[in-house]
N, C-alpha and C positions, 0 to 999 in steps of 0.2 A: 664518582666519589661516593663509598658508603655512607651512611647515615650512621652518627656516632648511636652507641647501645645505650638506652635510659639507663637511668641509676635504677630505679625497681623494675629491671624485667623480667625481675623470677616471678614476682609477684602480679605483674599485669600479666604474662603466661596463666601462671595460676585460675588468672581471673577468668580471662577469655577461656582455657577450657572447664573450668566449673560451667561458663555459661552454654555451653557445648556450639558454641560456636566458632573454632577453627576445625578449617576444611570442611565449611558445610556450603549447600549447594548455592551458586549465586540466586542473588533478589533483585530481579530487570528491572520491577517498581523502585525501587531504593536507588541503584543504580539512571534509572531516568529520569529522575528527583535528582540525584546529584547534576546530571550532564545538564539539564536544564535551568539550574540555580548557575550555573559555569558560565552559560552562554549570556543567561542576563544581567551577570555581575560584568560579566566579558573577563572571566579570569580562567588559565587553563587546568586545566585537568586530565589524571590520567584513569583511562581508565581500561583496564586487567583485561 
């Protein structure tokens, strides 16, 4: 099932590439921050 589309996502587009971050390269640290906060909350996550 998709996820319905926000009401501003022209605007959060906008945002995210002013901040030139879509499609840039992944961050393992961020990424192992996140899988670790998952497992100690014990809540799932996906990760890409």
């Amino acid at each position: 099932m998709p996820s319905p589309v926000p009401a501003n996502e022209t605007e959060r587009l906008a945002a995210l590439h002013a901040l030139d971050i879509v499609d840039s390269a992944p961050e393992t640290a961020y990424d192992e921050i996140t899988e670790l906060a998952a497992q100690i909350c014990g809540c799932p996550v996906v990760i890409p």
